[in-house]
C-alpha angles and dihedrals in degrees: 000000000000110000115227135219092249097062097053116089101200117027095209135046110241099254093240095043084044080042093055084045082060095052092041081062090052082056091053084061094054085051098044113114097211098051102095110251111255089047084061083048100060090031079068074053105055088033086058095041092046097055086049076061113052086028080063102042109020112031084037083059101048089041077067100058093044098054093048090063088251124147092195091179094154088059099048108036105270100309130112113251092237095051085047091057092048089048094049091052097047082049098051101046089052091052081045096063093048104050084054089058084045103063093040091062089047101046080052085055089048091049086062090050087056090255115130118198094202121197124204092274092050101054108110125224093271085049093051099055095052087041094065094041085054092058103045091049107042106012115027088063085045099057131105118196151197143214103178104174094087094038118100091213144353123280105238110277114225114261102260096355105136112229130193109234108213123197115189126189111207120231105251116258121217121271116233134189126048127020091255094054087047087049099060120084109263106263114242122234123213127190125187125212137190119231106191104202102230122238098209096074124062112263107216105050121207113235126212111279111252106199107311082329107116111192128187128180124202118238097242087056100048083048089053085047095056093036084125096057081067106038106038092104078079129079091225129167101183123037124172124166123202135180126257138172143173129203117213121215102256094203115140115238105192121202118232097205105137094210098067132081119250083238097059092035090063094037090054081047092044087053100041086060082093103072085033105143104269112249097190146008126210119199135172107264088225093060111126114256102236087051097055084053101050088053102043096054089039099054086035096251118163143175097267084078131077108267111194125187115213157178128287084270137043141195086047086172084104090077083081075074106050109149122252108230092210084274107136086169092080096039120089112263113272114233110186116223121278116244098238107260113267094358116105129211094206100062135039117324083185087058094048097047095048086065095041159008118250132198123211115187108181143236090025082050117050108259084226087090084082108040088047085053099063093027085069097045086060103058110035126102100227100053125101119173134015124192120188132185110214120195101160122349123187123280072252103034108189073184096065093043097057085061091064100043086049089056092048083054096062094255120136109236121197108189128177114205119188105221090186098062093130113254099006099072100107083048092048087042089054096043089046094058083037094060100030089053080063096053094257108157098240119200113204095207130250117304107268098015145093123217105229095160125117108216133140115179115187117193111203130160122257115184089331102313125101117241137194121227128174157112142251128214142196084204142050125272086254120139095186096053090038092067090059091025124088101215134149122223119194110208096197133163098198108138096201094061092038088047087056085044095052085059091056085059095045091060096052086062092037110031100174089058111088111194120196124239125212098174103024135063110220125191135241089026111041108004090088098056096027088063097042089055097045084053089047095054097054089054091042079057104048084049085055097042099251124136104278125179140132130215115192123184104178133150086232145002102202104138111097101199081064094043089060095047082056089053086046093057090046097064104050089055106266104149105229128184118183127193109197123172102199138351110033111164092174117101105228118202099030113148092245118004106046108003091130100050123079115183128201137188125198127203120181147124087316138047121249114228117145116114102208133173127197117178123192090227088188089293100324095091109210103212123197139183129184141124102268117103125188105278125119090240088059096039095046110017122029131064106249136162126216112181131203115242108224103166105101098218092044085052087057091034087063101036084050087059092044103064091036082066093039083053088054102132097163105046102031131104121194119230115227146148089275096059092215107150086230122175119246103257102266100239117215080281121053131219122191091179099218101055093044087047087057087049094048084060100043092045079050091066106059096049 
């Protein structure tokens, strides 16, 4: 029964309750009996890691709102910001739970593939002995720790470090003095003390095999198993350890003291992120009573933040870790990259990309496109400038050492590197001194907002002429994440398009200068109506009985005002799929309001990261790639580049893997008002999109 506008009361999901929806589908993953097990095991991981991280952004953002008396419903859907922060821990407790139940099912799973998670009480007496020897010579020198009963307050606990809260009972010291005193039972004295589990050491460590027996402890657990080794400075007689950890709001609070550099504005903001107000509080659900609150009056913990209860162990992010084991059997198959079709890594990429446009899409494609790219540019004669926007690098970035090799070789490098990209402030902040130490020319970015476009432009003569050369992305110029990130990257050597990207340049440099663009779309100006007219025209089409139709690959669709142009569409017949990854605040299949738009989201070995637009254009489909999504940061405030696609066989190339993607009947979950996370129902054939897509490219290269 199809539902009608009428019946729904709010037209749009609130974007963190639709964001908790996107990580529910990563725990689908964990759960899913087909993904190998020690993949399940690491996507626990992403789904922890990824609620570290909105617990620090976005409910530490809508804690904000709430504690200065504001309603902010526009901003939150229609709910009160209160009422949102009660819903999101509901909601998180409840994936909590889950995702427990989750990993014991799992480590069961791992015993009958002859793989023992062993806590403290299970190490045998082999064990035992390694263990300690493990733990004198690694962690004990490693450990910082806490006694906290003399303390008048609590030294500030790192922001997501997980810490062993210890609770020893004394043993009871003899009264002396009158019969009566000697008459009452001797008072007990109990201390409590802080283990913070150290970072620095792996946290699931490997045991010695024991026949085809393969055993691992986890960190917290060695470090229970050896408690005694720490406390025994005290006459205890009970002694219990439980997990505990806090989440800072990561919010930057940037200083507006003339005086000071962007750069060291956003490193003392980086730093002050430690004492940043703590937004939750996860505890192991089996901690005594009177030890949670102990803890939570004395770090000033109240019931205005989000307290969790949890399992035995926390930060279970590590799990993205989880040793291998040397079991490939229960690792996803490795494919290795594809070479691009027609275009060789051995000679000259410049000379390539004169003749033609290419197209990489990673992981399917090698990443080295792109470092060869620039590894060429350095060192070529001809070259003389190179500008570069960076958003996130690798923790070793060849990118960013072709820079500097450009720069030995005489060439002048531009580069603009975003020192907001969250969480990898301090990393952007490291590789700018680092670059600017090596005279590269370095660009902080426009006032307000933040540079989230992926564009290189390269001028080199070419029989005495300068010419531009380059490529544009929908993803960072990050080896490590391209090898897990789908993301497309056009080389390109039209002049039209690089001369438009030069201008992007130009207005880092020159803010108050607005240039006009006839090929690309450029955020925060011209996103917004660009998009609004290429949405128009295809209405104005299906009312003219043209083909009319929209494909949309994007991470998140959060913008309403776009939403609504899409109901719009919708109504007036302009057939519409979406494939969103994460946040989607727009309702699809609604009598009228959304009947002609399905949307999909796919979750799978990789992650899913192209932002991609196809538009009907009455049977001259216009295509376009870039690293805006629909949100309204992205729209509004933030610099972002969307290029046109004008190659005929890339154009098909993208609309093919789209609808590779579009035929998914493994991997996909439907959107609906139900917000179920259901499966797309699997036809008599089944397509599990990326590793058809891998096929697509293999089966490329021998035609």
């Amino acid at each position: 029964m199809t539902t009608t506008a009428e019946k729904v009361e709010n037209k749009y999901i609130n974007r963190d309750l639709s964001w908790l929806d996107f990580n529910a589908r990563v725990l689908q993953e964990a759960a899913d009996v087909s993904v190998p097990l020690i993949e399940r095991l690491r996507f626990l991981g992403i789904f922890s890691n990824n609620l570290d991280e909105f617990f620090k952004v976005r409910y530490a953002a809508i804690k904000r709102i709430a504690q200065m008396g504001k309603s902010a419903r526009g901003q939150l859907g229609g709910i009160k910001a209160k009422d949102l922060l009660d819903q999101i821990t509901k909601t998180v407790i409840q994936q909590q739970e889950t995702s427990l139940k989750i990993l014991d099912t799992i480590k069961q799973q791992l015993e009958s593939e002859n793989i023992f998670v062993v806590n403290e009480k299970e190490v045998s007496p082999s064990q035992s002995e390694y263990v300690r020897n493990y733990f004198i010579t690694k962690v004990s020198p490693a450990l910082v720790t806490i006694i906290l009963n003399d303390l008048e307050e609590v030294p500030i606990l790192k922001d997501s470090a997980a810490y062993l809260a210890v609770k020893m009972v004394l043993k009871p010291k003899e009264r002396q003095g009158s019969l009566s005193k000697l008459l009452r039972p001797p008072a007990k004295e109990t201390r409590y003390a802080l283990v913070e589990i150290p970072r620095t050491i792996e946290r699931f460590v490997v045991l010695p095999k024991e026949g085809e027996k393969q055993y691992i402890i986890i960190l917290d657990d060695l470090i229970r198993h050896c408690l005694n080794s720490i406390f025994n400075i005290f006459d205890y007689q009970e002694l219990s350890a439980h997990m505990i950890k806090i989440t800072r709001d990561a919010q930057l609070d940037i200083d507006s003291d003339l005086s000071k550099s962007f750069i060291e504005k956003i490193s003392e903001s980086v730093r002050d992120r430690r004492i940043g107000d703590p937004v939750r509080f996860v505890y192991d659900s089996t901690i005594e009573k009177d030890t949670l609150q102990y803890l939570l009056k004395k770090m000033g913990i109240d019931s205005t933040d989000s307290l969790i209860p949890g399992g035995r162990y926390h930060n279970r992010r590590d799990y993205m870790n989880f040793p291998s084991l040397g079991r490939e059997d229960l690792m996803y198959k490795t494919y290795p990259p594809l070479p691009i079709k027609d275009l060789s890594l051995d000679g000259s990429l410049f000379e390539k990309i004169a003749e033609k446009d290419y197209l990489q899409f990673a992981p399917y494609h090698t990443f080295s496109y792109v470092v060869r790219f620039l590894r060429e540019a350095a060192l070529d004669p001809k070259v003389k400038s190179i500008k570069l926007t960076i958003y996130r690098l690798a923790r070793v970035s060849h990118v960013a050492s072709s820079l500097v090799n450009a720069v030995k070789n005489g060439k002048k490098v531009t580069v603009q590197i975003e020192l907001q990209a969250r969480f990898d402030e301090a990393a952007n902040i490291e590789y700018a001194e680092q670059l600017q130490t090596e005279g590269v020319k370095l660009i902080f970015g426009v006032p307000g907002l933040k540079v989230h476009s992926k564009t290189c432009v390269i001028e080199r003569w070419n029989n005495g002429k300068l010419k531009r050369y380059g490529f544009i992305s929908t993803g960072n110029f990050n080896e490590s994440t391209a090898k897990i990130y789908t993301d497309y990257t056009l080389f390109t050597a039209n002049q039209e398009i690089l001369k438009e990207v030069n201008k992007v340049f130009n207005f880092f440099e020159i803010n108050y200068k607005v240039a006009k663009y006839k090929h690309l779309i450029v955020s925060p100006h011209y996103t917004r109506p660009m998009l609004y007219k290429l949405i128009d025209d295809e209405i104005k089409n299906v009312k003219a009985g043209k083909p009319a139709y929209m494909k949309i690959k994007v991470n998140s669709l959060s913008d309403w005002k776009i939403a609504d142009r899409l109901y719009a569409a919708s109504r007036a017949g302009v057939k519409i799929q979406l494939i969103v990854r994460g946040i989607n605040i727009l309702i699809p299949g609604v009598e009228g309001m959304s009947e002609n738009i399905e949307a999909i989201s796919i979750v799978d070995k990789f992650l899913e990261h192209p932002r991609l637009f196809i538009f009907g254009n009455g049977g001259d489909p216009k295509v376009y790639i870039g690293s805006a999504d629909l949100m309204t940061r992205n729209i509004d405030n933030r610099v972002e580049v969307t290029t046109p696609i004008y190659d005929a066989d890339i154009k098909q190339e993208l609309i093919d893997t789209f609808d590779i993607g579009w035929s998914d009947n493994v991997k996909a979950r439907v959107f609906s008002i139900d917000q179920d996370n259901a499966y797309r129902k699997n036809e008599l054939i089944k397509v599990r999109s990326q590793f058809a897509t891998y096929d697509y490219y293999l089966a490329k290269l021998s035609n």
